[in-house]
Legacy VTK file of the C-alpha trace (Angstrom):
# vtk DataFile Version 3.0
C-alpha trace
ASCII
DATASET POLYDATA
POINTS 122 float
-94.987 -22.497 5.704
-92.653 -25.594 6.092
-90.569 -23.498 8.695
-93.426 -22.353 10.816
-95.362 -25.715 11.267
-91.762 -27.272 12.081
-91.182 -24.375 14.907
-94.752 -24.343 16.095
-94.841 -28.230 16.150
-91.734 -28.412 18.416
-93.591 -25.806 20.271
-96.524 -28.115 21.098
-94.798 -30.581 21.591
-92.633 -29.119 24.131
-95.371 -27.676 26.135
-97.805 -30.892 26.089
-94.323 -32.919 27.250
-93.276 -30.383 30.489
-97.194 -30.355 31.245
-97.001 -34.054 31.380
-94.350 -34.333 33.533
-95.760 -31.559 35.650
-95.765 -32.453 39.038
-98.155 -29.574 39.636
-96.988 -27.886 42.552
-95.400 -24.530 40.457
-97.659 -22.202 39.065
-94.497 -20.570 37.120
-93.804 -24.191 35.348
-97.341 -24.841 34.186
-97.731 -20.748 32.597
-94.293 -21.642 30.786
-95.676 -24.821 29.297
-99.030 -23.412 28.359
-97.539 -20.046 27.055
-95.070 -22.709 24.669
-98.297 -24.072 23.551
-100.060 -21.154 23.063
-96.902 -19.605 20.910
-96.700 -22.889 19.054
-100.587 -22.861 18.468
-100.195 -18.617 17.269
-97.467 -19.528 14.737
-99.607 -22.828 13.146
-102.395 -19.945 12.028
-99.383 -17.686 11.296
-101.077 -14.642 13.590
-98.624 -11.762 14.484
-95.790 -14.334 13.574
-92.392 -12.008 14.273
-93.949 -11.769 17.821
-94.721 -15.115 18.498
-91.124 -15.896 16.276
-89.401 -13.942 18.788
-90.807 -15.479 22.320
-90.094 -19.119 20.740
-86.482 -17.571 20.241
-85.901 -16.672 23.691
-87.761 -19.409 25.511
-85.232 -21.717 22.836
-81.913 -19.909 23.605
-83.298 -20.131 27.447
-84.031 -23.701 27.043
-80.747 -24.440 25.222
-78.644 -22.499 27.945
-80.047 -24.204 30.446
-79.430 -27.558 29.643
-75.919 -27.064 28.819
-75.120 -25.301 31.914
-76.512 -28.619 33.623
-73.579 -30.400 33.353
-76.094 -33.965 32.817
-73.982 -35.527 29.280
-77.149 -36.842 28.683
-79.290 -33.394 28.322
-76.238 -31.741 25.434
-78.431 -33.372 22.195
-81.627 -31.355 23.589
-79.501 -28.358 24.070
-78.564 -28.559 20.597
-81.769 -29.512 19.285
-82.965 -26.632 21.319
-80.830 -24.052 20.051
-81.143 -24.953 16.523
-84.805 -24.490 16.989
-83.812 -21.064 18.170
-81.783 -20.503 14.243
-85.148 -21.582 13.181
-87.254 -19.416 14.844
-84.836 -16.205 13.770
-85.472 -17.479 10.770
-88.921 -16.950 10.766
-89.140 -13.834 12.505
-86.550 -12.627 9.549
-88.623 -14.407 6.846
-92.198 -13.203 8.143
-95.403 -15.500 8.342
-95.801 -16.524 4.344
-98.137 -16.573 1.683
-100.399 -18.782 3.472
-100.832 -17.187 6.836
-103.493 -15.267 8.904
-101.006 -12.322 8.757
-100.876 -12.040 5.210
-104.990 -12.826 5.179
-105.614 -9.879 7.628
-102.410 -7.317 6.171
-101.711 -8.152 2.798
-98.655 -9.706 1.713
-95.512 -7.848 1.945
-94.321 -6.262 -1.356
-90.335 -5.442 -1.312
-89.934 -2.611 -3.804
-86.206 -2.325 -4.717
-85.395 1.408 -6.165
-83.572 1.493 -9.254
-79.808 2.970 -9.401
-78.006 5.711 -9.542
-77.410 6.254 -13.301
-75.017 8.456 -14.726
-76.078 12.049 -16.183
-76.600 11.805 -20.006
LINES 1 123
122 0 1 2 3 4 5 6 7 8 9 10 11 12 13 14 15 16 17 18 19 20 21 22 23 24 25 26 27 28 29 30 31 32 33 34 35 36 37 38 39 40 41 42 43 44 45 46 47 48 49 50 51 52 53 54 55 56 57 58 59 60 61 62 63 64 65 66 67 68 69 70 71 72 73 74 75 76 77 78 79 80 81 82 83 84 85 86 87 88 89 90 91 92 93 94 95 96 97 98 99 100 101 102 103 104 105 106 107 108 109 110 111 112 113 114 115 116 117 118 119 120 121
């Protein structure tokens, strides 16, 4: 639960901060910023989580890229902050949404059955 409020958070946060600086002449920039929200928002309620996991992965590793490719000294911290928000949101996509999540409200939590070994004829 820790994980996802920390991804969805930065999420949010992200979003409300390009909005801000918007200048509002590209469409494209203000659907990126509202679709960050939006993912951030769909991973606080933990709904369809390794979907909304996955599109805060790439728009992380695109973020991250991006910055470093830049060249600005300056923008290298939020590359790195990016991309380890990117390891985080893996993370969760591996880990699934949790005990306390819309997903496991609506589908049941997920039970991992391991099979017992091979034993050896008697």
């Amino acid at each position: 639960m820790l994980l996802r409020i920390a991804v969805a958070a930065s999420a949010i946060v992200q979003g409300l901060s390009a909005i801000s600086a918007a200048d509002g002449a590209r469409v494209t920039f203000w659907m990126t910023a509202s679709s960050a929200i939006l993912v951030g928002l769909i991973l606080l309620i933990g709904f369809v989580t390794p979907l909304a996991g996955a599109a805060a992965t790439i728009g992380y590793v695109v973020m991250g890229v991006s910055m470093l490719l830049a060249g600005d000294a300056n923008k290298h911290n939020q590359a790195f902050t990016a991309l380890n928000l990117a390891v985080m949101s893996i993370a969760l996509v591996l880990l699934g949404p949790g005990a306390f999540s819309l997903d496991a409200r609506l589908f049941g939590r997920r039970e991992i059955i391991i099979p017992e070994g091979r034993r050896p004829p008697l």
